[in-house]
Steps between C-alpha positions, in 0.01 A plus 500: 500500500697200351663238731806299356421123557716361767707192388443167689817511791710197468415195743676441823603204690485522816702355771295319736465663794629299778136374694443368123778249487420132528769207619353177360565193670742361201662874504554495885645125463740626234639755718550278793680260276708785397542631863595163644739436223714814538458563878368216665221712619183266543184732435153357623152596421513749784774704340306507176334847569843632602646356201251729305541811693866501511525426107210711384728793493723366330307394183371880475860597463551256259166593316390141515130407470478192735751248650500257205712740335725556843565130519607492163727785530652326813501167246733685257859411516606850547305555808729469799460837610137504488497156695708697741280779538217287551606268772638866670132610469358161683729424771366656804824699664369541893817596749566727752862598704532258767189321399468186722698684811579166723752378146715823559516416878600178445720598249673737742507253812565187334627531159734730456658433875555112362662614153756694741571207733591281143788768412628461853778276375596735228265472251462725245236792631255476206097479537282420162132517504234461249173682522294310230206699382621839614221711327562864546816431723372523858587185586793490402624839603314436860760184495822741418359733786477245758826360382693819526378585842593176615885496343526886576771404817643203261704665257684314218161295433375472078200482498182449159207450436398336184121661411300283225142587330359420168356815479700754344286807545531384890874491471553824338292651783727286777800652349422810497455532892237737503196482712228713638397574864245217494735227410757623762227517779619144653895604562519661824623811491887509588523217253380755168705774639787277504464308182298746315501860263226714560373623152259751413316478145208675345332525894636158569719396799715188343752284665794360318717215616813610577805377296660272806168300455451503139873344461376188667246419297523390147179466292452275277225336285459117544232250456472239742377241221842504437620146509793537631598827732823627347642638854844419601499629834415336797196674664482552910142535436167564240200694575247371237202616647123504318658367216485108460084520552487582125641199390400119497581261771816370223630825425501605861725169581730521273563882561512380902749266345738752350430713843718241668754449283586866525447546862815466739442159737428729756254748307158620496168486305274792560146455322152608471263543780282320265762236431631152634780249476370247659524311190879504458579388862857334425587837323420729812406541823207716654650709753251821532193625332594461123884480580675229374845347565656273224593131624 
């Protein structure tokens, strides 16, 4: 019996599998530098392992060997997207609706009742807001909530939100509306058959912010290493919470710094429960647990 000789099969490169991939120290300074530079994010040597998991993935799609190669693909002048999709993979997006309860109480009781009590001499009826670092929108849609209950026996009241993120993927997703069962666990219940769709997908019960809501919230991206914030409206008050720990102590003042030239003389600072202010003292005044009021 005669057997035709196989021929030798072509060689392969393989991708790395992800537990293969190495950061080097120069490598994992290179992408802090590049991190810092276009987001202000400061990464430490504790982040280093999540720097690798979260971009790991990435370099298999791209059918890159290592991260010398990434970082030089990030290095090319054409890479803006790429730089984008990175710092979306690395920047941790943690929120919940009415995370941090005792900021929409206050908000309710002492906030919005003082933003009333300015118009009582006839000024316009207008609120502006800023949720900074909205993530996948639940802040900031918790905020339009808690505003429309309160202004729901005030009619003639205009009322925004301005929602910021660097992270585009996060944006789409807070546009969109859409969330599951999980997410929508901390609104009480008359408050998601009020403001909410019921939607059933492939099995799925999904809840979609109803149009009254979405119309006061307008998503945009921004980066807070932004010298100057180009906002021309005067702001009643900012929730910019869980946010300024990524940064260094001078990025975090000068942001602080812009804070209060947008806020109204009257307005508030919400923050972090990991965050302080106590280093800008002239620019605001501690008046609850991570609430701030500008001077």
């Amino acid at each position: 019996m005669l057997f035709r000789k196989s021929r030798p099969r072509p060689r392969q490169t393989k991708t790395p599998s992800i537990r293969s991939l190495k950061l080097s120290d120069h490598e994992f300074d290179q992408l802090r530098r590049l991190v810092r530079d276009h987001a202000g994010i400061k990464l430490n040597q504790k982040k280093r392992a999540l720097v690798v998991s979260r971009l790991s993935q990435r370099l298999r799609d791209l059918d890159l060997e290592n991260f010398s190669q990434y970082i030089d693909l990030l290095q090319n002048a054409n890479s803006d997207d790429e730089l984008i999709r990175m710092i979306n993979r690395i920047t941790t997006n943690k929120t919940d609706f009415f995370r941090e309860q005792h900021h929409f109480t206050f908000l309710t009781q002492t906030v919005l009742p003082e933003v009333v009590r300015r118009t009582a001499g006839g000024g316009p009826k207008k609120l502006r807001a800023w949720s900074a670092g909205c993530s996948s929108g639940e802040e900031p849609y918790s905020l339009a909530i808690t505003i429309s209950q309160f202004f729901q026996d005030r009619p003639g009241w205009d009322c925004k939100i301005l929602a910021t993120d660097l992270d585009t993927n996060m944006l789409a997703r807070a546009a969109a509306g859409v969330y599951d069962s999980k997410r929508l666990a901390p609104v009480p219940k008359h408050l998601r058959e009020r403001y909410f769709t019921v939607q059933r997908q492939d099995g799925l019960t999904l809840y979609q912010v109803k149009p009254e809501i979405k119309r006061m919230v307008l998503f945009r991206k921004f980066n807070l290493m932004t010298p100057e914030f180009p906002l021309r409206n005067q702001l009643d008050f900012i929730f910019c919470r869980n946010v300024m720990i990524y940064f260094g102590t001078a990025d975090r003042l000068r942001i602080v710094t812009n804070f209060h030239r947008l806020i109204h003389p009257e307005g508030y600072l919400f923050v972090g429960h990991s965050e302080s202010l106590m280093m800008v003292p002239d620019l605001f005044k501690h008046v609850e647990s991570t609430i701030y009021k500008r001077q």
